[in-house]
TIKE-233964 format. One line per 3 residues: number of its first residue (from 0); their letters; for each residue x, y, z of C-alpha. Coordinates in Angstrom, 3 decimals. Each point is the difference from the previous one (the first is absolute). Layout:
// TIKE-233964
NUM	a	X Y Z  ...
//
This chain:
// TIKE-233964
0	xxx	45.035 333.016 66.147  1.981 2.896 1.258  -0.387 3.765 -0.889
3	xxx	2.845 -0.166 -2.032  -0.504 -2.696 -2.079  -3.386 1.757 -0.727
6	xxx	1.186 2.944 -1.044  2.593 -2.200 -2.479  -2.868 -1.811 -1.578
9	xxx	-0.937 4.055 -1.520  2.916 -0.475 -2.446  0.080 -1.695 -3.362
12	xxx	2.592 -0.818 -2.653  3.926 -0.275 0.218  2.749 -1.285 -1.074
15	xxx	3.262 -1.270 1.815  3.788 -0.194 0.055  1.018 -2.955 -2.204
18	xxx	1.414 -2.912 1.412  1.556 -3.096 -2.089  -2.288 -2.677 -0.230
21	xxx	0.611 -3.569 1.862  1.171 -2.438 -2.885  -0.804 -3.790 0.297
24	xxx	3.805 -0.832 0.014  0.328 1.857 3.407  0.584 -2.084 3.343
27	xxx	-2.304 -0.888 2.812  1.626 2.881 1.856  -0.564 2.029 -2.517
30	xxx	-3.652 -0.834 0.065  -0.403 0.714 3.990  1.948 3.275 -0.575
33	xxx	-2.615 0.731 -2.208  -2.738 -0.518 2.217  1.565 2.092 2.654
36	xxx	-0.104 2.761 -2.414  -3.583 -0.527 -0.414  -2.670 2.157 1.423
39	xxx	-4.078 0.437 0.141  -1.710 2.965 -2.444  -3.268 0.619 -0.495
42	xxx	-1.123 0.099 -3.189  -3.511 1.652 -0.694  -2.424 -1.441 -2.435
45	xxx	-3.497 0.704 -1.782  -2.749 -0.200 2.281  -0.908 -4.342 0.291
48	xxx	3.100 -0.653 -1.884  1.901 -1.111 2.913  -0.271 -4.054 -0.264
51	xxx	0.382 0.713 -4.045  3.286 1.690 0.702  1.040 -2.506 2.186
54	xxx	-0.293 -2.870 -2.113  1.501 1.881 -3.311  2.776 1.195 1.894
57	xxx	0.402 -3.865 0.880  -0.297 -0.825 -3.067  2.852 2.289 -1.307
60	xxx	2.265 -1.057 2.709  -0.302 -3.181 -1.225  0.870 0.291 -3.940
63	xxx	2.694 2.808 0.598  1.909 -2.470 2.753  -0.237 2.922 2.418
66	xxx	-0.789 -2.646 3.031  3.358 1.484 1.476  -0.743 3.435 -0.623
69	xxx	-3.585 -0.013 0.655  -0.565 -2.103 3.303  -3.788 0.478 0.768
72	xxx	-3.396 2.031 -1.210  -2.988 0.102 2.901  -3.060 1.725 0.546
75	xxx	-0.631 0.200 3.160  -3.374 -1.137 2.182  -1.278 0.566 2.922
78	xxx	-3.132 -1.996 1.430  -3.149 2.428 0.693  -3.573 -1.465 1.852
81	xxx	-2.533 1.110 -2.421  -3.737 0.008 1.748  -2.715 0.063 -3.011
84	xxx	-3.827 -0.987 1.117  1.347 -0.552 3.699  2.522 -2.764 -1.746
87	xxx	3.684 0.157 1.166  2.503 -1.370 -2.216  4.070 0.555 0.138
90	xxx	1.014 1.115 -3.878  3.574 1.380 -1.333  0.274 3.497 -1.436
93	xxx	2.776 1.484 -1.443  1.957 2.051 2.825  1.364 2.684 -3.187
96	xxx	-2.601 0.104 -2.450  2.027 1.083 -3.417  3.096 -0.983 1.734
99	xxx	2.180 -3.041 -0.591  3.435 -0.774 1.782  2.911 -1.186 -1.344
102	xxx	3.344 -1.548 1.076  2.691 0.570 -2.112  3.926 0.838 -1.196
105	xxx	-0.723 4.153 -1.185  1.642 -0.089 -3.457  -0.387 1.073 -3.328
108	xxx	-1.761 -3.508 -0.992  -2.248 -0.504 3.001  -1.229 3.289 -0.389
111	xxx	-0.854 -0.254 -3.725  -1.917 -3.419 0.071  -1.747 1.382 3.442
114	xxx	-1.130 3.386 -1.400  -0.858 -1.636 -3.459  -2.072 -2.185 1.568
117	xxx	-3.823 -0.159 -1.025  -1.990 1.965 2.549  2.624 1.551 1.709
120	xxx	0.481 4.111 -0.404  2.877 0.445 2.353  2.615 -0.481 2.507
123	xxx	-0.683 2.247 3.651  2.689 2.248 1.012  0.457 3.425 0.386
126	xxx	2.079 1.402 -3.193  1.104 -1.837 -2.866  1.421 -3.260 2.761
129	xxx	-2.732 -2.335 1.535  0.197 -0.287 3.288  0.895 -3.577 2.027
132	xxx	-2.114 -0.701 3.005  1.619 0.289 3.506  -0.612 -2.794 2.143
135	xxx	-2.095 1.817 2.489  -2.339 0.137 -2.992  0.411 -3.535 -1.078
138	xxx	-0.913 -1.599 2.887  -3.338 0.668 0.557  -0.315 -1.840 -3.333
141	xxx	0.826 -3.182 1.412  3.156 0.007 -2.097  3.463 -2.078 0.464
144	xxx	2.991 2.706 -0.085  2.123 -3.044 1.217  3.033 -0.396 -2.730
147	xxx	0.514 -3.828 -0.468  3.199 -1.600 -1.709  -0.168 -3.014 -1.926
150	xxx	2.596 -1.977 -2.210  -2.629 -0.637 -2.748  -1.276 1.746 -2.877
153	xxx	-2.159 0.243 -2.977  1.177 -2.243 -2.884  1.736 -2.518 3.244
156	xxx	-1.058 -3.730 0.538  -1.532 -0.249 3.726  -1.171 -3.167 2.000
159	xxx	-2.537 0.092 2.455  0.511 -1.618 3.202  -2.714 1.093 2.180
162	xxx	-3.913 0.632 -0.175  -2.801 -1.513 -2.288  2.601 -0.606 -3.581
165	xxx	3.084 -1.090 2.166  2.162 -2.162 -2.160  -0.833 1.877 -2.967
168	xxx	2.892 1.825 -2.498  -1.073 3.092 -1.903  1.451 3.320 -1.945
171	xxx	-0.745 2.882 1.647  -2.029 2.244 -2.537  -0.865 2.847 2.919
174	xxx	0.888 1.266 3.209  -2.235 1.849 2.496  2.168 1.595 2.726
177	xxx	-3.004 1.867 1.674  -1.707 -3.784 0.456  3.951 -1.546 0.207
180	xxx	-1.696 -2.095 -2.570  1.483 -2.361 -2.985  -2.358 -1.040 -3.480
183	xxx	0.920 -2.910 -1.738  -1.829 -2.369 -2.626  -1.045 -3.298 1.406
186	xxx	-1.610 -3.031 -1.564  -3.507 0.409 1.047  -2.468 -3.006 -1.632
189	xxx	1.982 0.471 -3.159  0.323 3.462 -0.551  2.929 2.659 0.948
192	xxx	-1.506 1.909 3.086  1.616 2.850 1.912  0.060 -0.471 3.635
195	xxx	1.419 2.712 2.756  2.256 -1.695 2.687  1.319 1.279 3.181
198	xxx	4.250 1.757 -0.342  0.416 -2.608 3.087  -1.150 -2.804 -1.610
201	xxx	2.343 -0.349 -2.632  3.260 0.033 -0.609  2.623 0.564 -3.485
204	xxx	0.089 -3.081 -1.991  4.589 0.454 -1.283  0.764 -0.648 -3.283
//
């Protein structure tokens, strides 16, 4: 992590410049606009609170519908040889201890449900505006700054023709633009399961 990102992680709470929320009526392009407009925060958290946060803020995304607003949560790991009675073993410790990252449209909305979240006791930034990461500071986190386009969204009918479910037809319930990902139910020994598939191996089912 660079110098400056360090001394960003000393600041706390803020708020932000509205911005209109993205509506579920709104186009595919409207969607990938939207994810240009996205950036990475950091978001700092109680002390072990980190994979909590992570999985309410998940949570959240999911019953507000803020999939298109909200693209992905991570805490990130780095893998550490730990030597205890002459034993080597590889283990993964959090890189940012208190610290989770988040990719997301700034707005009025996204920062509500994010600061509200359980755990969490503010945004980082200088000021009363968090702060996005640059990508010199993203990289070392093994992070995807790559914008990707696609002519699907949450709420559209997709058919996968590629990879281990090709030939199956699903709604798309989440998108993951950091992983370029897709979720969909499929019928798994009976039961509705949610699987992630690959942006390139599916394509927009037309009405």
């Amino acid at each position: 992590m660079s110098e400056e990102m360090e001394k960003a992680l000393e600041s706390d709470e803020v708020l932000s410049e509205a911005e209109a929320p993205v509506t579920e009526g709104e186009t595919a392009a409207a969607e990938a606009k939207a994810n240009e407009n996205a950036h990475w925060y950091v978001v700092h958290t109680y002390s072990g609170y980190e994979n909590k946060v992570k999985d309410n803020l998940e949570s959240a995304i999911v019953n507000r519908h803020l999939e298109d607003q909200i693209f992905e949560v991570r805490v990130p790991l780095q893998d550490v040889v730990e030597v205890k009675n002459g034993v080597r073993k590889n283990v993964q410790r959090k890189m940012f201890p208190g610290y989770v990252l988040v990719n997301m449209d700034m707005n009025d909305e996204t920062w509500y449900v994010v600061r509200n979240t359980r755990g969490v006791t503010g945004f980082v930034g200088p000021g009363s505006k968090p702060v996005p990461l640059t990508d010199a500071e993203i990289k070392p986190l093994g992070i995807k700054t790559d914008t990707i386009s696609v002519d699907f969204g949450v709420g559209d009918e997709i058919a996968v023709i590629a990879g281990v479910w090709k030939d199956t037809a699903g709604v798309v319930q989440r998108m993951d633009f950091g992983k370029q990902t897709a979720t969909i139910n499929v019928d798994l020994f009976g039961r509705e399961t949610p699987v992630e598939i690959s942006f390139a191996e599916v394509r927009k089912i037309d009405s």
